[in-house]
ROTINU-314657 format. One record per residue (C-alpha): residue in three letters; x, y, z. Coordinates in Angstrom, 2 decimals. Each point is the difference from the previous one (the first is absolute). Layout:
<kolmars>
aa,east,north,up
ala,X,Y,Z
...
</kolmars>
This chain:
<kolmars>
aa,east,north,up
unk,0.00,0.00,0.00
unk,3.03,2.56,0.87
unk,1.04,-0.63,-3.31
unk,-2.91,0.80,-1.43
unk,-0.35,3.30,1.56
unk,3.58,0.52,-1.20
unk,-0.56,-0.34,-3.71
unk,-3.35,2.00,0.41
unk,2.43,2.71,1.53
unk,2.77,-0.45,-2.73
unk,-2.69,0.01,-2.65
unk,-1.99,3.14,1.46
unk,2.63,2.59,-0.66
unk,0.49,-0.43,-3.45
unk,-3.49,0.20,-0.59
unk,-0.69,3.23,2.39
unk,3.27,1.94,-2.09
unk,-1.31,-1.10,-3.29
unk,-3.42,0.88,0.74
unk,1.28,3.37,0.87
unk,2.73,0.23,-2.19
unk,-1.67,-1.19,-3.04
unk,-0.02,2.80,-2.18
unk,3.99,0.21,0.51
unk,0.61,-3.23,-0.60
unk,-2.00,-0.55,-3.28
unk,1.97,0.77,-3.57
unk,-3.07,0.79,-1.57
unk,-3.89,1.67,0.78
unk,-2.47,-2.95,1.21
unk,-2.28,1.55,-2.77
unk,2.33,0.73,-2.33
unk,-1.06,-2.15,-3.49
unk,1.81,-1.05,-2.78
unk,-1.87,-2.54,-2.47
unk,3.65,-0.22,-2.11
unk,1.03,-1.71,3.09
unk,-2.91,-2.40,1.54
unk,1.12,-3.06,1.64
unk,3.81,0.50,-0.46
unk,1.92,-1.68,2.34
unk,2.46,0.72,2.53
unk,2.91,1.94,-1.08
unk,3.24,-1.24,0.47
unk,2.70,2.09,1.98
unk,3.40,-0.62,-1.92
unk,3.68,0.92,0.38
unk,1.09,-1.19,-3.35
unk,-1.11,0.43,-3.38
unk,-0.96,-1.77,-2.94
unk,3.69,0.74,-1.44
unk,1.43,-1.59,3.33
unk,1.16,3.40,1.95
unk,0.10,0.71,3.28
unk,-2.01,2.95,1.65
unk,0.67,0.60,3.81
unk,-3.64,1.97,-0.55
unk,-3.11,-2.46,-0.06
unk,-1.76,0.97,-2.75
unk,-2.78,-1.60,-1.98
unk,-1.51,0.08,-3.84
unk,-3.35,0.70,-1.13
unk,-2.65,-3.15,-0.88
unk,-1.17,0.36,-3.56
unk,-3.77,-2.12,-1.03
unk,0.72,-2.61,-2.51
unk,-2.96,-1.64,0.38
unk,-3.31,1.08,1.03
unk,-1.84,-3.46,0.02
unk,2.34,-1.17,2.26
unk,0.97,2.88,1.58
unk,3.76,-1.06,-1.03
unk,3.00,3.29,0.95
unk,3.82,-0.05,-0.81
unk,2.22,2.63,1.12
unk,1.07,2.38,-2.36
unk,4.07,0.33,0.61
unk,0.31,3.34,-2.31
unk,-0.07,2.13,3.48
unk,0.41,-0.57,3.87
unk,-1.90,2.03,2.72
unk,2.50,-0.02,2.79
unk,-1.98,-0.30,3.41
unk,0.24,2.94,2.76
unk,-0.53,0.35,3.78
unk,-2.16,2.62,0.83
unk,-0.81,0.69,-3.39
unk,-2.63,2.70,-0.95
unk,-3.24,-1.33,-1.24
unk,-4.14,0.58,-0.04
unk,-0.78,2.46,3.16
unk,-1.99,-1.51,2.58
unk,-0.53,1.27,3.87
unk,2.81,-1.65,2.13
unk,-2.12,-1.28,3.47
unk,-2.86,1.91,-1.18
unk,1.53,3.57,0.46
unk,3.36,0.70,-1.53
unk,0.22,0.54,-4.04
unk,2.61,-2.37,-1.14
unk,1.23,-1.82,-3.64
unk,2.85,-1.65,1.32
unk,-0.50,-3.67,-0.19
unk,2.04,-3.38,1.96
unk,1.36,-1.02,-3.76
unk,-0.58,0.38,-3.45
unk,0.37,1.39,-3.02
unk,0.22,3.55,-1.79
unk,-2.16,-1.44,-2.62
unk,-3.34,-0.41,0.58
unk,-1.76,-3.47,-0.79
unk,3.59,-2.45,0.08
unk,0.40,-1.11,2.77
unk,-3.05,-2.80,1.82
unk,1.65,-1.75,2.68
unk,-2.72,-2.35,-0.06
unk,-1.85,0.47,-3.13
unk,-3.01,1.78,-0.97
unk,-3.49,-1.19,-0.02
unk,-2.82,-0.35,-2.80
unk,0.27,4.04,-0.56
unk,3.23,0.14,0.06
unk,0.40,1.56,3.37
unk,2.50,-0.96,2.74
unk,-0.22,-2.91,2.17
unk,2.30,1.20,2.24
unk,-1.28,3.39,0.73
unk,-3.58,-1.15,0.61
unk,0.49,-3.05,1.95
unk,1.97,2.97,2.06
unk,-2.90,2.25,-0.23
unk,-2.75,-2.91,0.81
unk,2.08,-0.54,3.27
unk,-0.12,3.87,0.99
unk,-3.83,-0.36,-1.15
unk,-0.98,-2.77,2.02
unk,1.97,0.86,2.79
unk,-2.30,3.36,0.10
unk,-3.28,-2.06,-0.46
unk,1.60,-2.08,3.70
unk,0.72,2.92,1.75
unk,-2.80,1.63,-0.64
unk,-2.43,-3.18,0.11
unk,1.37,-1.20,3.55
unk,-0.90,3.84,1.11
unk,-3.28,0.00,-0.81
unk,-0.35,-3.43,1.34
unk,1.25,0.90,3.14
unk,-2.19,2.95,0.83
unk,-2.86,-2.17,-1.23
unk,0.25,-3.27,1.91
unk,1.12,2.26,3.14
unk,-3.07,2.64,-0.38
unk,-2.45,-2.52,-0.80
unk,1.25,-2.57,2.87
unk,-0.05,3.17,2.45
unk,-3.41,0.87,-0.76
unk,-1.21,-3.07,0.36
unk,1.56,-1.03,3.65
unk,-0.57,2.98,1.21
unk,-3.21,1.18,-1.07
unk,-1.50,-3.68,0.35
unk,-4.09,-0.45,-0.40
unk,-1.23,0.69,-3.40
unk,3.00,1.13,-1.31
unk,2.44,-3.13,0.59
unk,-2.76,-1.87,-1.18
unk,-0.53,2.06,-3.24
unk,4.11,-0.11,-0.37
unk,0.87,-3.59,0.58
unk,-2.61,-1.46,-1.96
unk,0.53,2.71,-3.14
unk,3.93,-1.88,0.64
unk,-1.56,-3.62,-0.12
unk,-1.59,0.93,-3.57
unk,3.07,1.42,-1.19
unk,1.85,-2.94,1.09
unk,-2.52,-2.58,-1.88
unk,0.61,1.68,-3.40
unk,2.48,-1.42,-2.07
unk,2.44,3.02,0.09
unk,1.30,0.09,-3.19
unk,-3.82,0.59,-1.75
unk,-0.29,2.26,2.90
unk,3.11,1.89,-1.64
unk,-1.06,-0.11,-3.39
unk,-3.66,1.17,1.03
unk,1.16,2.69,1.79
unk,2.79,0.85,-2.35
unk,-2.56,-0.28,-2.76
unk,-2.28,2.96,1.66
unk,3.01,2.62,-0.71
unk,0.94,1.36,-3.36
unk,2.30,-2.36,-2.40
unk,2.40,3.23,-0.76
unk,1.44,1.97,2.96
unk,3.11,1.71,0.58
unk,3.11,-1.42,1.33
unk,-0.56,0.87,3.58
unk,-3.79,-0.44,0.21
unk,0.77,-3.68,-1.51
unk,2.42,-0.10,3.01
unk,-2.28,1.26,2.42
unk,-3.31,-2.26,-1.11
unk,2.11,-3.39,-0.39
unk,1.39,0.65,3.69
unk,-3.42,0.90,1.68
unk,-1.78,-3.08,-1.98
unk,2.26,-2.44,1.21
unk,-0.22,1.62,3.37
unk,-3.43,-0.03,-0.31
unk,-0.13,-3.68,-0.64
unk,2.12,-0.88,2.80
unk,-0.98,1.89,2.95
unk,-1.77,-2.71,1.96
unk,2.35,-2.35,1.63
unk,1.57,3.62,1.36
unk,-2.91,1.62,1.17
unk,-1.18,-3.46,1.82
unk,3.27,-0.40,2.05
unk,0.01,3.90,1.05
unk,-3.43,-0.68,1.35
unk,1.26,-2.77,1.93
unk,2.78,2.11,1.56
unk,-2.34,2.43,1.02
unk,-2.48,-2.05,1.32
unk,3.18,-1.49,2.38
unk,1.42,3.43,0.91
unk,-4.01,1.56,0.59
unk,0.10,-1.21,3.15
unk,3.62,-0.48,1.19
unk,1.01,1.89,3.16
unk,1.68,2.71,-1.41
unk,-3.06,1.26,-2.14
unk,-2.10,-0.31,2.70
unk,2.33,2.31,2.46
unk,0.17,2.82,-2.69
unk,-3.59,-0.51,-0.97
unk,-0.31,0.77,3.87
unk,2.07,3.00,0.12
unk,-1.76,1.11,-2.74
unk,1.61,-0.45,-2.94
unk,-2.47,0.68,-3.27
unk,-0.17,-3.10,-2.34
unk,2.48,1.37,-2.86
unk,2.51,0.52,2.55
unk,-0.48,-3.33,1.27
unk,0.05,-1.45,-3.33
unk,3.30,1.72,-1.54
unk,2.08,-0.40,3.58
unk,-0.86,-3.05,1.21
unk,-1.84,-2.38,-3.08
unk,1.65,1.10,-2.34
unk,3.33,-0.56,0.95
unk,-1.28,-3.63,1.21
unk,-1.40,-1.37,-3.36
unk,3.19,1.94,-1.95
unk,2.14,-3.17,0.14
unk,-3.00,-1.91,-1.24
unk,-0.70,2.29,-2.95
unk,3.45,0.26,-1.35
unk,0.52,-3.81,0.17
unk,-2.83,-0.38,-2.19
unk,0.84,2.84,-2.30
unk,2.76,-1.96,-0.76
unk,-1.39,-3.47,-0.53
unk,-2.50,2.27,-2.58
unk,2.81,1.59,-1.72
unk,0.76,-2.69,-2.86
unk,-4.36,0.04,-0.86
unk,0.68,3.49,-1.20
unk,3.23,-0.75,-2.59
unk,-2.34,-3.05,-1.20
unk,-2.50,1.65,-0.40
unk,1.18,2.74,-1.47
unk,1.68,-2.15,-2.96
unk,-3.20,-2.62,-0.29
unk,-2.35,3.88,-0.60
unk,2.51,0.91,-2.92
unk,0.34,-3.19,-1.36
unk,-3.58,-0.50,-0.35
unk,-0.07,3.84,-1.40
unk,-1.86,1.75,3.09
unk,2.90,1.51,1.39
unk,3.00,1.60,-1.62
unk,-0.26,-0.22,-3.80
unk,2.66,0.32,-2.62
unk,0.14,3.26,0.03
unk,1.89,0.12,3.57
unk,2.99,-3.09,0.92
unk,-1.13,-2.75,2.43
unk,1.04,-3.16,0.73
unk,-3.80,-1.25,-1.13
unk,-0.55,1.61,-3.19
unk,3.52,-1.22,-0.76
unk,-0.57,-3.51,0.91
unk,-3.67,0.59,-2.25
unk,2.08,-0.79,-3.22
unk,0.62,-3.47,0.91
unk,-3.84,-0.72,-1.47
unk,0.48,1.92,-2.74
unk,3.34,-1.75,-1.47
unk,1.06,-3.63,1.27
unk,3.25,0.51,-1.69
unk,1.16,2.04,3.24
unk,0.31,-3.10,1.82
unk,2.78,-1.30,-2.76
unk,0.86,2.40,-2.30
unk,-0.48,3.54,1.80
unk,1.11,-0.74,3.64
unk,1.16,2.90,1.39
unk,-3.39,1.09,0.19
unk,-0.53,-2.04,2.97
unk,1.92,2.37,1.79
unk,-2.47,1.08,2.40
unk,-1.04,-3.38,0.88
unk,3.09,-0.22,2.36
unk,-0.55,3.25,1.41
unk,-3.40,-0.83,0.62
unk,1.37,-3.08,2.15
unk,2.71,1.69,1.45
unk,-2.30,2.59,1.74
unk,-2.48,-2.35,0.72
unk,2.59,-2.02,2.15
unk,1.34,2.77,1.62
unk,-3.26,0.96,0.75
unk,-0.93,-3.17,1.65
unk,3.43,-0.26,1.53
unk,-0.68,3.01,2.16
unk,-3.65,-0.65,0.66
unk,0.85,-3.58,1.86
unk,2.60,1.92,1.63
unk,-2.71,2.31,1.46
unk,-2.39,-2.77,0.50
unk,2.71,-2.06,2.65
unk,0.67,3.52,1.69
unk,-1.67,0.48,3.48
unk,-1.74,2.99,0.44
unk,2.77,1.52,2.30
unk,2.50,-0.64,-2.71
unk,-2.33,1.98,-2.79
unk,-0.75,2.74,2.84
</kolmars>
């Protein structure tokens, strides 16, 4: 188990730097086309030429289409495009903020150089399995928030209001629980308009999923209420006079924290699958904007990925290597005591 943990910790800071990174560390735009150059495969870094000379600069040549049926490339050997650290490239916001072109590697040219090949439009691999991570990684954050204040506002009201209102509460949970959730997903996501902008899309595919998997969160912060309601140090500041809120953000709250985080966690890997199962099935992200789901979409659309265009499946590790990291830190929380997660 320790060494699961340690992967999941090994594993996790890649992803977290190339999630915020991404822009840097792509050659080329995620939405950046070029039909001249769909499906071409990875491009070879070289330090010798066709003629047999040496070059202490890697460097690589451009892919030329032979073939369209077959989607066949050779490299044309009339020019190399020496690659650069910290070359200038497309301008992008570095974390969000700062204006920036410089880019990890690549090349003054625009359109040579595809690490790991380009897709059916000819656009990057590299730079939007990059930008899918940063994407999905903002659909997480921002799922597991609203999440949060739902299973711990709904939970709240319930224990502590009681009567009517639990009942209303935990029984509206039991009916969400008894629907399959993924047609709960697509009904909901079906309600809200096909086409949004990038950060509504964002937005909408967090608070569906959240909306979706509220229960089990909102049932165990009733519990802890229910056990702290009556515990001896409620009842002395109820006595002194404390009003409820107070009560509730001094003395619950900080009780059924532990609680709350620990299943945050455990939740944590339902938002990254989800997120990827909306887009594949075209309800979340679509083309338009990089994710690891619209990505993975083209594997119905041509079978040759699986033997001829592989470097499309890119994402699929990615997908898997954030879904075990994910579940690496969630049993972690799980086997913690509550005075460990305090």
């Amino acid at each position: 188990m320790r060494s699961i943990h340690r992967w999941a910790r090994l594993l996790a800071i890649p992803l977290l730097l190339i999630s915020l990174l991404s822009d840097f560390l792509s050659p080329s735009a995620s939405d950046l086309q070029d039909l001249n150059q769909f499906y071409a495969p990875p491009t070879l870094i070289r330090f010798v030429d066709y003629q047999g000379r040496f070059h202490w600069r890697p460097f690589v040549y451009r892919l030329e289409l032979v073939d369209a049926l077959d989607a066949s490339y050779q490299e044309r050997h009339d020019q190399v495009f020496p690659l650069e650290f910290f070359c200038r490239g497309y301008r992008y916001q570095f974390l969000g903020c700062i204006p920036s072109s410089r880019h990890l590697l690549g090349t003054r040219t625009a359109g040579v150089f595809h690490p790991w090949g380009t897709d059916a439009l000819g656009r990057d691999v590299l730079a939007r399995t990059m930008a899918g991570a940063r994407n999905s990684m903002m659909v997480l954050l921002l799922g597991i928030a609203i999440y949060f204040l739902l299973g711990v506002t709904i939970g709240a009201s319930a224990g502590i209001a009681g009567g009517w209102t639990d009942i209303f509460l935990m029984r509206f949970s039991e009916f969400v629980l008894a629907l399959p959730a993924l047609y709960l997903v697509l009904a909901v996501r079906a309600l809200l308009p096909p086409n949004m902008p990038f950060w509504q899309t964002v937005f909408l595919t967090a608070a569906t999923l959240a909306f979706v998997a509220w229960p089990p969160m909102a049932r165990g912060v009733r519990g802890q209420i229910l056990q702290t309601k009556n515990a001896c140090f409620v009842e002395a500041a109820r006595i002194l006079g404390a009003s409820p809120w107070y009560i509730f953000r001094m003395h619950m709250l900080p009780a059924l924290a532990p609680y709350a985080l620990a299943q945050t966690a455990v939740a944590a890997p339902l938002f990254i699958l989800g997120e990827v199962t909306l887009s594949f099935l075209n309800v979340g992200f679509h083309d338009s904007g990089a994710s690891w789901g619209t990505m993975l979409r083209s594997l119905t659309q041509d079978p040759r990925i699986f033997t001829d265009f592989w470097w499309n499946l890119s994402p699929l590790a990615f997908v898997f290597a954030a879904l075990f990291c994910l579940n690496g830190f969630s049993r972690q929380m799980s086997t913690k005591s509550p005075s460990q997660l305090a």
